[in-house]
Backbone as a ProteinNet text record, in pm:
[ID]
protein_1_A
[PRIMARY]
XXXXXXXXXXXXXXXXXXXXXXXXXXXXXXXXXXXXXXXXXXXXXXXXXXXXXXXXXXXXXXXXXXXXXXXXXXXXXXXXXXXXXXXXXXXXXXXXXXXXXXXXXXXXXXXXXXXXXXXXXXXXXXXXXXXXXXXXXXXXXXXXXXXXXXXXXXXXXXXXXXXXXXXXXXXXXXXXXXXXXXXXXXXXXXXXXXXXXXXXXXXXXXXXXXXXXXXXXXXXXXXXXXXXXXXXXXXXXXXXXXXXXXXXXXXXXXXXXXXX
[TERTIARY]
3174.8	3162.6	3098.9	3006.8	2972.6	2967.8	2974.9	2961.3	2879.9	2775.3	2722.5	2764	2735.9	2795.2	2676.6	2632.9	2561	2565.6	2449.4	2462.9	2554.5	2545.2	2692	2819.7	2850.2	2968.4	3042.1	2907	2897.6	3010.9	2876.5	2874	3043.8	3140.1	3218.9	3360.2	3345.4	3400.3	3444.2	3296.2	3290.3	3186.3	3243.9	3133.6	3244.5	3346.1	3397.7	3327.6	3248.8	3200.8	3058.4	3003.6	2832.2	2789.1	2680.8	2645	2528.6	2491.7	2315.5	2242.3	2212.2	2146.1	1997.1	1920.6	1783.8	1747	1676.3	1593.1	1484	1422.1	1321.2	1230.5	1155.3	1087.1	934.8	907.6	744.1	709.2	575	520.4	388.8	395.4	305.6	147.2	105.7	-2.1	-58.9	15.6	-21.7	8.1	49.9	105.1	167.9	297.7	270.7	472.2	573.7	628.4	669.6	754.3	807.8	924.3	958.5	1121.3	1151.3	1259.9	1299.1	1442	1474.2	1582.5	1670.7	1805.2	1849.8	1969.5	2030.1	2179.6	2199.1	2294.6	2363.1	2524.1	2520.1	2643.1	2699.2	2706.8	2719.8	2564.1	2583.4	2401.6	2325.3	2388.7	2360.4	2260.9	2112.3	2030.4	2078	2081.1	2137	1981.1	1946.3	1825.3	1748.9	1619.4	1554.4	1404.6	1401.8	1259.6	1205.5	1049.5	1003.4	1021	999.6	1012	941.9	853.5	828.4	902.7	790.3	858.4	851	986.6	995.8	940.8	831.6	827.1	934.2	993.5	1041.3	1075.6	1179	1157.5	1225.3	1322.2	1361.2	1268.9	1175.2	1091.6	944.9	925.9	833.4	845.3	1028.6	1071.3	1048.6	1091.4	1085.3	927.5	801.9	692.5	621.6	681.1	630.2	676.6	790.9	856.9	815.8	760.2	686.6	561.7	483.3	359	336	433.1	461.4	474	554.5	589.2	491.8	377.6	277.3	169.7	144.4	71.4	1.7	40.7	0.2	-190.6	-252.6	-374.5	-483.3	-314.2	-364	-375.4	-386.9	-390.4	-482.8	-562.8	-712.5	-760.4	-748.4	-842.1	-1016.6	-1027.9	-1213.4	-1226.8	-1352.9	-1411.2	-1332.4	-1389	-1316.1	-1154.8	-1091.9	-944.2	-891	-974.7	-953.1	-1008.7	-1117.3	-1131.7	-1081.1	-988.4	-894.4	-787.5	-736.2	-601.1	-631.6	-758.5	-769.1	-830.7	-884.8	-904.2	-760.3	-649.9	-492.3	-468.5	-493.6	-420.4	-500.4	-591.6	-701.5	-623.8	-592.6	-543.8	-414	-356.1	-172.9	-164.8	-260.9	-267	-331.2	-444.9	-457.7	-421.1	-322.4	-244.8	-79.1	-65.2	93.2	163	282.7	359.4	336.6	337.5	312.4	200.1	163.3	56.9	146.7	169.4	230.6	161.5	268	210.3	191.5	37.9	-14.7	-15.4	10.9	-62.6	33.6	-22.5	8.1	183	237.4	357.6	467.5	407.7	458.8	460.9	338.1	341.2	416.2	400.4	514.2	648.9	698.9	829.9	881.3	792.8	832.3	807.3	721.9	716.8	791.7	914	1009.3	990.4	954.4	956.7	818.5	702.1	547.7	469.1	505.5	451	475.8	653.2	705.2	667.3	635.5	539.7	434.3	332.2	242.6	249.4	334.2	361.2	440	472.7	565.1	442.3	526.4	468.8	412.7	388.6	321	404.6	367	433.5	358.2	224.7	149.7	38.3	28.7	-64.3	-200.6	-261.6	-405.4	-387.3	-260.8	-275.4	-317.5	-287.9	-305.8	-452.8	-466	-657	-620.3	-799.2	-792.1	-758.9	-785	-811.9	-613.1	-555.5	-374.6	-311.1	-371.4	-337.4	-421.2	-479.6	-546.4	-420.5	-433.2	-282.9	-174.5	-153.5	15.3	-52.2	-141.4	-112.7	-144.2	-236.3	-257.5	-132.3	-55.4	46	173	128.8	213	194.1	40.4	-26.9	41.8	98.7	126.9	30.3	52.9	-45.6	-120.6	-21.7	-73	-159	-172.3	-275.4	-401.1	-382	-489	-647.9	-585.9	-754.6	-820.7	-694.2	-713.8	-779.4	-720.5	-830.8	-964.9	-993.4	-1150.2	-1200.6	-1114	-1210	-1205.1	-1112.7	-1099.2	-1136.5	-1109.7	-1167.5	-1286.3	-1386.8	-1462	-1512.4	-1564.6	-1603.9	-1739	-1849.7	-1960.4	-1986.9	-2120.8	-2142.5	-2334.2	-2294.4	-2455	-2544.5	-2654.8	-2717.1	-2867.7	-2938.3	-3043.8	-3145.8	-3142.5	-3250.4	-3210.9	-3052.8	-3048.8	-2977.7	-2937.3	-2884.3	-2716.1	-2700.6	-2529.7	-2503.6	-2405	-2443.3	-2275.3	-2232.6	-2083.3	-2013.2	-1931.6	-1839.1	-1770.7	-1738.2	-1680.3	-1535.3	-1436.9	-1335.7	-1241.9	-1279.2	-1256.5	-1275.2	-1399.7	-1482.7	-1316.9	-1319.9	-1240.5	-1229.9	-1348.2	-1403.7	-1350.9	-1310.6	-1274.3	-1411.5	-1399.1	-1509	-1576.3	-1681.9	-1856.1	-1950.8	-2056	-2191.9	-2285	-2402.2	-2507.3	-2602.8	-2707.4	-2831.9	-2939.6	-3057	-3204.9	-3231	-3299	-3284.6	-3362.7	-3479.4	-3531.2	-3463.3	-3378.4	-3291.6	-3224.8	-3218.3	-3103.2	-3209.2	-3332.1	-3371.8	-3356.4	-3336.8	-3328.2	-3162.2	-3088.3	-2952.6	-2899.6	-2866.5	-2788.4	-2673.6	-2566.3	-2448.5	-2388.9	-2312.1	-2301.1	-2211.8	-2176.8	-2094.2	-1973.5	-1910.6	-1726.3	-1681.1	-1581.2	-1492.1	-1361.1	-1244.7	-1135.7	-1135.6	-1192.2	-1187.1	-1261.5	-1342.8	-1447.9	-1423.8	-1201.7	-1148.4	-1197.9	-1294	-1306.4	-1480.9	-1496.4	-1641.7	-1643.9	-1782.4	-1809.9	-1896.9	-1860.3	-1983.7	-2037.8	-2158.8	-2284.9	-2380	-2382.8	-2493.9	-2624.9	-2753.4	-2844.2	-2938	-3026.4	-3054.2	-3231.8	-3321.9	-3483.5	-3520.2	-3627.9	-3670.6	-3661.3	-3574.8	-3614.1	-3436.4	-3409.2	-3207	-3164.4	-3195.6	-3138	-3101.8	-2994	-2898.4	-2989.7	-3032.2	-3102.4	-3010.9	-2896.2	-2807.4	-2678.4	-2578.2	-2449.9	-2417.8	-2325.1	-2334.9	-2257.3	-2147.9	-2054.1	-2096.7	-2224.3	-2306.3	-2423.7	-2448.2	-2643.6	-2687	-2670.8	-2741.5	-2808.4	-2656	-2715.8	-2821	-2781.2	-2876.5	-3031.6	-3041.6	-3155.7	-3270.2	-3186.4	-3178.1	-3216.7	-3139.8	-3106.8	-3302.3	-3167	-3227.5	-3319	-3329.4	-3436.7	-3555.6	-3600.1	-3769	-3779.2	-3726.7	-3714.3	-3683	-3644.6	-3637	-3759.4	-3788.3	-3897	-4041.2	-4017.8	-4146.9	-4156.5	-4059.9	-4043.1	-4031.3	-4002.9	-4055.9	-4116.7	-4187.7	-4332.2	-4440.1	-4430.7	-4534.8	-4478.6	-4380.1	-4342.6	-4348.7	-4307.4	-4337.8	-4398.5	-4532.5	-4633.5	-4667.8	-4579.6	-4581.7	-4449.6	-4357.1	-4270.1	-4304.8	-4230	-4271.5	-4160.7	-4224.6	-4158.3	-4181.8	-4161.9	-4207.3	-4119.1	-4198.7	-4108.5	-4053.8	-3997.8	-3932.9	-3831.3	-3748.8	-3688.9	-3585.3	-3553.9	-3449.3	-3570.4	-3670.3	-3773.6	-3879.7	-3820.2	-3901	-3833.9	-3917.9	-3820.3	-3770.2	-3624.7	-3586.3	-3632.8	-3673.6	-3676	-3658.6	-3667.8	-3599.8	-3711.9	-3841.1	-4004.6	-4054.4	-4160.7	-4241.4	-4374.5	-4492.4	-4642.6	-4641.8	-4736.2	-4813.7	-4919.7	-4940.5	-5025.6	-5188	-5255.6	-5401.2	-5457.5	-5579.5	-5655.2	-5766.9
-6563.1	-6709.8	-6759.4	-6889.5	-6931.8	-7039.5	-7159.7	-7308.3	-7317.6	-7399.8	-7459.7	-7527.5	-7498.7	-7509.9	-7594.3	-7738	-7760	-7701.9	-7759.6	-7654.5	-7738.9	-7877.5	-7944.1	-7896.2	-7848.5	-7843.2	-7697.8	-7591.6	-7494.7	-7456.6	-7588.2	-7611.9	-7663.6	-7755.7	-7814.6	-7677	-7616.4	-7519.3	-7384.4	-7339.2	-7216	-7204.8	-7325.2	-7422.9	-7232.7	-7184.4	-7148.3	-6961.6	-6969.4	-6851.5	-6833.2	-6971.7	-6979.2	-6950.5	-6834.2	-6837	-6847.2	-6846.8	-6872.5	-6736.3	-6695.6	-6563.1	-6571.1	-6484.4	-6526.4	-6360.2	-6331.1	-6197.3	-6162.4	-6046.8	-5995.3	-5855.9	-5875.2	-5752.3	-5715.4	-5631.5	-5575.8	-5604.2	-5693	-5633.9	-5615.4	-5519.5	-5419.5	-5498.6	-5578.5	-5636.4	-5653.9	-5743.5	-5805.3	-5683.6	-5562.5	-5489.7	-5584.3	-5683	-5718.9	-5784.9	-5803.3	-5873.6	-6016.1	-6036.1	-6192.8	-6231.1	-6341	-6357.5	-6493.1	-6518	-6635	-6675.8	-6768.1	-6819	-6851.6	-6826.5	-6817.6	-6892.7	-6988.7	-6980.7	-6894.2	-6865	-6744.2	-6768.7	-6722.4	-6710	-6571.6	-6507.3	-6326.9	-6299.7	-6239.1	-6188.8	-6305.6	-6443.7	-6582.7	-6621.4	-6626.7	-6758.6	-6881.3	-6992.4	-7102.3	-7216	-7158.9	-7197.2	-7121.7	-7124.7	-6999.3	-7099.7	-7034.3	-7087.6	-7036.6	-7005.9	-6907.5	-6964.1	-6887.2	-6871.4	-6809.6	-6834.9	-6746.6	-6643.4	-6481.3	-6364.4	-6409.3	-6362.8	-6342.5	-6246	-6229.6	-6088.8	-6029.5	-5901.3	-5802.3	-5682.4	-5636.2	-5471.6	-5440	-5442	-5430.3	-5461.9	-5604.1	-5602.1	-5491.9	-5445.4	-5349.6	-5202.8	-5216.9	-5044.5	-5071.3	-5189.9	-5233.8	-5211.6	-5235.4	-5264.6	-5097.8	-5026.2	-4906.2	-4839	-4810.2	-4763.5	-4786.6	-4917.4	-4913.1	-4877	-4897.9	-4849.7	-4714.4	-4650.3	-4458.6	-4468.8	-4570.7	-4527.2	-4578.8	-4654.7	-4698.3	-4593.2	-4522.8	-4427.1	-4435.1	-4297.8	-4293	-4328.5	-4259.1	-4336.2	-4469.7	-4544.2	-4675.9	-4729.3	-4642.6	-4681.2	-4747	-4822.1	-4806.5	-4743.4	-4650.2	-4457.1	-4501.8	-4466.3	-4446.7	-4298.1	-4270.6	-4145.2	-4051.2	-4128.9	-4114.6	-4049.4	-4144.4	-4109.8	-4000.3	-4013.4	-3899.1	-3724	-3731.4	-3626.5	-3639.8	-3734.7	-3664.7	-3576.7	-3644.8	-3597.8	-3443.3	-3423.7	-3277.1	-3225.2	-3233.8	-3129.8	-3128.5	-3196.1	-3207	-3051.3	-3079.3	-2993.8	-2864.3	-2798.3	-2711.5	-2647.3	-2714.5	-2652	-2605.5	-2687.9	-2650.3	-2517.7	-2489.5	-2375.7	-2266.6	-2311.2	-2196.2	-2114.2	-2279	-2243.4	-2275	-2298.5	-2307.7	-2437.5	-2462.3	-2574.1	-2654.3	-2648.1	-2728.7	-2855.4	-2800.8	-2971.2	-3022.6	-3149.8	-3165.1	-3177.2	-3187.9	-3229.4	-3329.8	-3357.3	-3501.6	-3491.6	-3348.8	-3399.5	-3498.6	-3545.3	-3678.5	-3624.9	-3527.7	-3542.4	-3544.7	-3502.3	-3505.1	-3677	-3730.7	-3853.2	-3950.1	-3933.9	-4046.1	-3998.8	-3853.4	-3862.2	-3865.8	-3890.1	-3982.3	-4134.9	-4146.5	-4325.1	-4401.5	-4465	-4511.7	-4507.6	-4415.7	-4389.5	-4399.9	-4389.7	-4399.5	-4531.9	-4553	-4661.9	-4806	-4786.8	-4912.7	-4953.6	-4907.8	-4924.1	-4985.9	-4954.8	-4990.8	-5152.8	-5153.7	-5277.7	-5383.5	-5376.7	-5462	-5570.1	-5722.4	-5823.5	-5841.8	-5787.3	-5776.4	-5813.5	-5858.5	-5874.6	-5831.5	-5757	-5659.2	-5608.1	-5483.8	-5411.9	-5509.3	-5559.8	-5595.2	-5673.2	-5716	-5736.7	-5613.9	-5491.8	-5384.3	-5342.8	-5349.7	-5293.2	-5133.9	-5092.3	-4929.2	-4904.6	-5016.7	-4926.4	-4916.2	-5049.2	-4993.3	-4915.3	-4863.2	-4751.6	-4627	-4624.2	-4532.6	-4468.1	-4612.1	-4557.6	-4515	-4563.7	-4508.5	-4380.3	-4338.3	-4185.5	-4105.9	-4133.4	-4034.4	-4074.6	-4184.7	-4150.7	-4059.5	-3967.6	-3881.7	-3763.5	-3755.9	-3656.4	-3653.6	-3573.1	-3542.1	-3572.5	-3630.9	-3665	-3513.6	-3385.8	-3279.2	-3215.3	-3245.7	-3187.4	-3287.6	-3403.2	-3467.7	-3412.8	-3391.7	-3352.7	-3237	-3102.2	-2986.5	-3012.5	-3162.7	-3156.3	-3182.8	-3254.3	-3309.8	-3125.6	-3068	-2949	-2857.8	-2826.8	-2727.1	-2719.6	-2880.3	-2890.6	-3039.1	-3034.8	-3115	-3181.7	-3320.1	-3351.4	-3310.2	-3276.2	-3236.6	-3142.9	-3025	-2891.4	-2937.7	-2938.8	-2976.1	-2847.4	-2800	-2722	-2686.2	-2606.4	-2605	-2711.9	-2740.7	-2848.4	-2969.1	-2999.2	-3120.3	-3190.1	-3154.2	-3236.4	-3223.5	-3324.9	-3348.9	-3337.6	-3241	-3192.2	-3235.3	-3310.4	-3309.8	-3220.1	-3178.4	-3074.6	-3104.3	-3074.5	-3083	-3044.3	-3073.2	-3011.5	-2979.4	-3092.2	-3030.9	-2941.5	-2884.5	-2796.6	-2662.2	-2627.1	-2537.7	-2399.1	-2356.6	-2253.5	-2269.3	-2333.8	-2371.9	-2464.4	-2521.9	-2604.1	-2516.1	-2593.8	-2587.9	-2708.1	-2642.2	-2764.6	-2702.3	-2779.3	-2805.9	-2806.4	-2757.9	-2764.4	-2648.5	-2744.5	-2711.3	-2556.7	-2514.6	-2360.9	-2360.7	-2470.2	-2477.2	-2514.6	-2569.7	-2584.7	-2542.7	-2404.4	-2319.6	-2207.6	-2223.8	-2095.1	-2076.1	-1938.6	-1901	-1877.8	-1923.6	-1862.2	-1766.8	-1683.6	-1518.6	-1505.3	-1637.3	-1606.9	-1697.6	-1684	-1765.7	-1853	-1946.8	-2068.1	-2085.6	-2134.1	-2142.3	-2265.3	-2274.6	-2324.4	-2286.6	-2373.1	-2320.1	-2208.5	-2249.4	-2123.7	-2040.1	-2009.4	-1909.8	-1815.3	-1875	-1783.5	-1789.2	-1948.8	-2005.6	-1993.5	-1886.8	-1908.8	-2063.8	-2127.4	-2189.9	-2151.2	-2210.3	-2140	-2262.6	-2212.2	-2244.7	-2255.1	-2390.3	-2371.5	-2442.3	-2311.6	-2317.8	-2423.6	-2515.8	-2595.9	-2595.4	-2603.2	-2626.8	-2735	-2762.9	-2921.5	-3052.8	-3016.6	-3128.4	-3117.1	-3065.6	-3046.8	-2983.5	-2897	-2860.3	-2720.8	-2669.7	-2485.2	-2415.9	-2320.2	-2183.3	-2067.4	-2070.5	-1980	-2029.5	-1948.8	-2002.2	-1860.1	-1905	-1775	-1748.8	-1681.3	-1658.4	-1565.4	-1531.9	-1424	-1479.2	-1552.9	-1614.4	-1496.7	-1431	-1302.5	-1210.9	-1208	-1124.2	-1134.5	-1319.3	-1359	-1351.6	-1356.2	-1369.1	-1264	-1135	-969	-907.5	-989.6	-937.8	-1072.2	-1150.9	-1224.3	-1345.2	-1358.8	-1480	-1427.1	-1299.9	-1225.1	-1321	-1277	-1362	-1495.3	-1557.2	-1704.6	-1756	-1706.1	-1747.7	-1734.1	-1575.2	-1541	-1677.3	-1764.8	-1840.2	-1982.9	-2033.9	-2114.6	-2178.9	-2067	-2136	-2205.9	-2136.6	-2180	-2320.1	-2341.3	-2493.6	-2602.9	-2538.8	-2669.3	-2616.2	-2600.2	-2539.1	-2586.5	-2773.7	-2824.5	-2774.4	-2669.9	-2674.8	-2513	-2487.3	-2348	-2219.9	-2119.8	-2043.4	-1937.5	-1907.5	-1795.3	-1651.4	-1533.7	-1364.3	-1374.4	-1419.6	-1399.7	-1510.9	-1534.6	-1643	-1685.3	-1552.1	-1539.1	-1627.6	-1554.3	-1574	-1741.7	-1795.8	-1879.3	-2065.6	-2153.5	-2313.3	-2357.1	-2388.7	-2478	-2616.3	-2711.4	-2842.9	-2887.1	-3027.4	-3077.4	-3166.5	-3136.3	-3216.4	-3117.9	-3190.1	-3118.2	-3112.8	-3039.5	-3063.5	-3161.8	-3253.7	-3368.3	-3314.3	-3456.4	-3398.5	-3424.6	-3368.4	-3332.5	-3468.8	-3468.9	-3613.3	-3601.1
-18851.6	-18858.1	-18729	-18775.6	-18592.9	-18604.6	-18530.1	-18490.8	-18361	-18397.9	-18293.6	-18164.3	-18057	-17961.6	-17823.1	-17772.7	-17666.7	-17549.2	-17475.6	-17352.1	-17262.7	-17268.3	-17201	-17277.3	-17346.7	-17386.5	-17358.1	-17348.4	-17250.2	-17122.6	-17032.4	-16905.9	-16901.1	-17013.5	-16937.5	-16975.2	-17051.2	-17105.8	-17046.3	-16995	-16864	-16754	-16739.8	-16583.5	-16445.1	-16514.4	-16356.2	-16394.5	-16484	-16553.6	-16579.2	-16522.7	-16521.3	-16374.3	-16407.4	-16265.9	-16223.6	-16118.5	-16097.9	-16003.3	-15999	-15966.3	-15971.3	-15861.6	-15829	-15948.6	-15965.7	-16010.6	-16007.5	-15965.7	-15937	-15989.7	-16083.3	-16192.1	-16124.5	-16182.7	-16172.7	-16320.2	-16300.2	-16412.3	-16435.6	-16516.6	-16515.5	-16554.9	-16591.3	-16680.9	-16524.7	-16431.7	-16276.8	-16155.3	-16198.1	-16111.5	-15967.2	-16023	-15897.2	-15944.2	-15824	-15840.2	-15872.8	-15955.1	-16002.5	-16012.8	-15967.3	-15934.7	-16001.9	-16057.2	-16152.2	-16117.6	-16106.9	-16065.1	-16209.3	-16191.2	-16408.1	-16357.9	-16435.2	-16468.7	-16599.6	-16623.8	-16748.6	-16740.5	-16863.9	-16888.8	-16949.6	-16875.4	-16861.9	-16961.7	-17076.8	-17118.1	-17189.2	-17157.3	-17182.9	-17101.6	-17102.6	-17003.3	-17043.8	-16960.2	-16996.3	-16974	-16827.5	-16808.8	-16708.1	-16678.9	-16599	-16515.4	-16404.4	-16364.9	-16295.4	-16304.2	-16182.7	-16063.4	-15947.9	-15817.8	-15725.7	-15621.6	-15581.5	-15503.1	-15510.7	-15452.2	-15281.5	-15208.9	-15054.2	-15015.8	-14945.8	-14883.2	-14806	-14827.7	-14775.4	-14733.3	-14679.8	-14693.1	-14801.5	-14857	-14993.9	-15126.7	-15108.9	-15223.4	-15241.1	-15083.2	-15053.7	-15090.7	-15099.8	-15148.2	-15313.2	-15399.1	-15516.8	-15550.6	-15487.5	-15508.8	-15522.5	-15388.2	-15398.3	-15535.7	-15525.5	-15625.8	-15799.8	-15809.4	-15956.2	-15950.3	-15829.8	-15848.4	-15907	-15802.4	-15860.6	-15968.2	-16054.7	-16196.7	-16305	-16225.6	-16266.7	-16240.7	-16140.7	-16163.7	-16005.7	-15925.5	-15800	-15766.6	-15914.6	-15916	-15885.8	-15919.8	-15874.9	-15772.2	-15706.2	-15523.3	-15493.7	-15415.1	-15374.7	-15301.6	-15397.2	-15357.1	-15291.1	-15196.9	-15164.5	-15170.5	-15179.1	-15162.1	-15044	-14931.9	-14788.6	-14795.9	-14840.1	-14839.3	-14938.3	-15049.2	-15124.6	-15062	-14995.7	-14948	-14820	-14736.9	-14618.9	-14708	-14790.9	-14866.3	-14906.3	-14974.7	-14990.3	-14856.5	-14739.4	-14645.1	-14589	-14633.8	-14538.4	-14635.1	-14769.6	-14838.8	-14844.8	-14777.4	-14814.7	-14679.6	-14555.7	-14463.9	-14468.5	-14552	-14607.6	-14663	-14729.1	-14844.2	-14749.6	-14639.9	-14558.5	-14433.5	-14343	-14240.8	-14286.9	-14425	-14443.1	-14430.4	-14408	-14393.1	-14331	-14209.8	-14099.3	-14124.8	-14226.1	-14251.7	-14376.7	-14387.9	-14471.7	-14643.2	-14710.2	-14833.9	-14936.7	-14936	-14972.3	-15136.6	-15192.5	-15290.2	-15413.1	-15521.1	-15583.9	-15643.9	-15626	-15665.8	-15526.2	-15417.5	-15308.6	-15286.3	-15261.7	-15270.5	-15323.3	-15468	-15568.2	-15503.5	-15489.6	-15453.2	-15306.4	-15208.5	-15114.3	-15082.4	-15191.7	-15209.1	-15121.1	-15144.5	-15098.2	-14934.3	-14858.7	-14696.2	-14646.2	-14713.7	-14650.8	-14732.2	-14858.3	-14920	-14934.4	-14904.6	-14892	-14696.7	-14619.7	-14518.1	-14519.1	-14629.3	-14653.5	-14759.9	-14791.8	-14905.7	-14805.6	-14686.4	-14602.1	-14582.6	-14640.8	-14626	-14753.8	-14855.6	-14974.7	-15097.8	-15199.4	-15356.4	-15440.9	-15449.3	-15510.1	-15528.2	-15633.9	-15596	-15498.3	-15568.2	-15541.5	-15394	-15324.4	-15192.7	-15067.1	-15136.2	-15068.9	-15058.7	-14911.8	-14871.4	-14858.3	-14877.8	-14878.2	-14737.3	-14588.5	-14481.3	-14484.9	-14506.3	-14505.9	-14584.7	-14683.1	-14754.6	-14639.1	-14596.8	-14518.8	-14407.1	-14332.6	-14267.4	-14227	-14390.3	-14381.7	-14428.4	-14520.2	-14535.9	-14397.3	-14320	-14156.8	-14095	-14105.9	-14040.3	-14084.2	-14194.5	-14282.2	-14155.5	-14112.1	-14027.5	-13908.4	-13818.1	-13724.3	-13621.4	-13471	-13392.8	-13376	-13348.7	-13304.6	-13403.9	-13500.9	-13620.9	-13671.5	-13576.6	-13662	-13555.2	-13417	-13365.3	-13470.8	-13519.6	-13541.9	-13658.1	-13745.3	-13915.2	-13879.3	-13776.6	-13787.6	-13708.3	-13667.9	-13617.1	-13746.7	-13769.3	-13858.2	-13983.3	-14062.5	-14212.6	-14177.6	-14151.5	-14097.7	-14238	-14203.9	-14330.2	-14348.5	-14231.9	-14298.7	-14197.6	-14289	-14179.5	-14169	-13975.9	-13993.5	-13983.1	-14064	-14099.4	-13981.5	-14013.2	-13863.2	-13914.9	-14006.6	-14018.9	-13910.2	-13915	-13832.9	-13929.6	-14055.8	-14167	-14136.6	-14157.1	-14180.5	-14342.5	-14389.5	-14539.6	-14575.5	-14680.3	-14719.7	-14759.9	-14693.2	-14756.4	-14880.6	-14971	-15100.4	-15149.4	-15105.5	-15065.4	-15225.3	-15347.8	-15417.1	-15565.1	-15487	-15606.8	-15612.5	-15723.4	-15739.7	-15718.9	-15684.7	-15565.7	-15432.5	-15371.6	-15233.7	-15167.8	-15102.3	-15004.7	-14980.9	-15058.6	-15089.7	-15046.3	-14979.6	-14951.3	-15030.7	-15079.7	-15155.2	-15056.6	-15018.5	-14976.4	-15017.3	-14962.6	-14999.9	-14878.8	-14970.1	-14902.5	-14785.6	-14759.8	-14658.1	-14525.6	-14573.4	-14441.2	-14406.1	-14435.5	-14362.4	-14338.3	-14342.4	-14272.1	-14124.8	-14072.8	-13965.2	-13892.4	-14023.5	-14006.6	-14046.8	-13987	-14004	-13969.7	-14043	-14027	-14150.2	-14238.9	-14325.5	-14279.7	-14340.6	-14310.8	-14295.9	-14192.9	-14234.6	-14181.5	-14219.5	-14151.1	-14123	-14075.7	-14028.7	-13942.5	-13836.4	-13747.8	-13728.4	-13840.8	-13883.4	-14017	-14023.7	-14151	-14267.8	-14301.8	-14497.6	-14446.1	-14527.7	-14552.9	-14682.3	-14650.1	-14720.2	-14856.5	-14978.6	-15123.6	-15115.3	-15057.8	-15044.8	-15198.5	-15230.5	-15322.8	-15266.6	-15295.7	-15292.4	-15360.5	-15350.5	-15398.5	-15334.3	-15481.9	-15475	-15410.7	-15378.9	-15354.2	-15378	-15545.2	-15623.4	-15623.4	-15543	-15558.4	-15666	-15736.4	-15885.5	-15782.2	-15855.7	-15795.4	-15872.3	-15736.5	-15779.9	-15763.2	-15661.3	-15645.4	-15578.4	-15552.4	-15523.4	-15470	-15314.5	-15243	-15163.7	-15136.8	-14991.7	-14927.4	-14916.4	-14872.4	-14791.7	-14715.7	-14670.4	-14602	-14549.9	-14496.4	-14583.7	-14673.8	-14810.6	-14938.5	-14897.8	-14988.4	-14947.7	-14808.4	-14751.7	-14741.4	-14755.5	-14742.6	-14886.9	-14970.6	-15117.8	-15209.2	-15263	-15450	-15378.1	-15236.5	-15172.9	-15199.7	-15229.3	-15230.7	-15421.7	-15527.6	-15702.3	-15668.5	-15589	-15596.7	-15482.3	-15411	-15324.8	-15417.2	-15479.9	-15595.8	-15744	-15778.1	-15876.3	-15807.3	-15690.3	-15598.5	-15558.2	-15502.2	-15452.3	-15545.2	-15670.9	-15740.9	-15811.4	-15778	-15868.8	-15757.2	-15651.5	-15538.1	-15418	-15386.3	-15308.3	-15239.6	-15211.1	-15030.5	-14947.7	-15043.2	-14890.5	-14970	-14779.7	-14732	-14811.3	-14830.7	-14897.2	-14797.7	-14691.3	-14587.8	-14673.6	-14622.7	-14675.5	-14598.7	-14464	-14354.1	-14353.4	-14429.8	-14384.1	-14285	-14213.8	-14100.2	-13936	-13989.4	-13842.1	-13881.9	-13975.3	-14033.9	-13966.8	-13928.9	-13891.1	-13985.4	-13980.2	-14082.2	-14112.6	-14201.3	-14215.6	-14339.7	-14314.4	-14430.3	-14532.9	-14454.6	-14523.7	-14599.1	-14659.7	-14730.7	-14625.9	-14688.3	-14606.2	-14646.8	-14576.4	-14628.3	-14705.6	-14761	-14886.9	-14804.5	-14900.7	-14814.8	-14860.9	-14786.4	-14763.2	-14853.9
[MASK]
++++++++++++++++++++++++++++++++++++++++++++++++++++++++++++++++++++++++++++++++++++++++++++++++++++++++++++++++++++++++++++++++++++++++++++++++++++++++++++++++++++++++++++++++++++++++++++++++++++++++++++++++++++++++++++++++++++++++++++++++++++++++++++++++++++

């Protein structure tokens, strides 16, 4: 059975049982917090009104915390930051623990201690810039390891041409650069990094940038399959140099000029 009941008649009834309470949700459409001010009467709204969110450290642990469950993706990832995160982790896997671990499940499940850092002062996603997301993750980095990443997993290997070439940190081969074969003539040592321990796979690349070979070998290659790719070469692009010697040969990164 039920009878209708007003909201004054409510109010005069279990006025010592109505209460008013602020509340605070994520939602997901705005990735962003919202807070509403309610009277209720236990799972009763009586009446409700938005409010704005306070910034805090509690709404910042609240903010991190759905993002993760929204999807660590949604960060504002740059190129940049995405390849610090993998040269952190390329060194984890090759010098061990001591670097910590960035990758996206390590991340979501320390949320709460590096992200709500990053969300202080904030009520959501889209207030967050890439360079303060930048931050808080190097400050995951130890002061004593951050000189050792720019030495050890560098972001680019400059070649004898003079070229600064990007390292690729996450081809699934291990970190690989792409260059034109002319510019590595006159090197007889193949590429590394970390110390000298990670050779780099080197892909070989024509004039026009398309892969003629792929190699953890440049000596060998130079010694070996450079005589069939120099012989198939030259004749497709016959302003840059295809020397038999390519150890004793200048590297560059031009073509001839074209004749007059």
């Amino acid at each position: 059975m039920a009878a209708p009941i007003s909201l004054a008649e409510i109010e005069a009834f279990f006025d010592a049982r109505i209460e008013s309470r602020k509340e605070i949700a994520f939602d997901q459409a705005t990735a962003g917090l919202h807070a509403r001010q309610l009277r209720a009467l236990g799972a009763v709204v009586l009446s409700e009104q938005p409010i704005p969110v306070t910034p805090s450290g509690e709404n910042a642990r609240l903010l991190s915390e759905a993002i993760v469950r929204l999807g660590i993706e949604r960060l504002p990832w740059t190129y940049a930051l995405r390849q610090w995160r993998d040269r952190v982790m390329f060194l984890r896997r090759v010098e061990g623990q001591e670097w910590p671990d960035v990758s996206d499940e390590a991340l979501a499940r320390d949320a709460r201690e590096w992200l709500s850092v990053a969300f202080a002062g904030k009520t959501a996603l889209a207030e967050l810039r890439a360079d303060e997301l930048a931050h808080a993750l190097e400050d995951l980095l130890p002061w004593t390891l951050r000189h050792r990443l720019d030495a050890e997993a560098p972001i680019h290997f400059r070649v004898p041409s003079g070229s600064s070439v990007s390292i690729n940190y996450e081809a699934e081969e291990g970190p690989k650069i792409s260059v034109r074969v002319q510019e590595l003539f006159g090197l007889d040592r193949h590429p590394a990094i970390a110390g000298g321990r990670m050779p780099l796979l080197v892909e070989l690349l024509s004039p026009s940038r398309r892969p003629v070979q792929i190699t953890r070998d440049l000596p060998g290659f130079w010694r070996g399959s450079y005589a069939g790719v120099r012989a198939e070469m030259r004749g497709r692009y016959p302003r840059h140099p295809w020397p038999e010697d390519p150890l004793t040969a200048s590297a560059t990164a031009s073509a001839k000029p074209r004749p007059r």
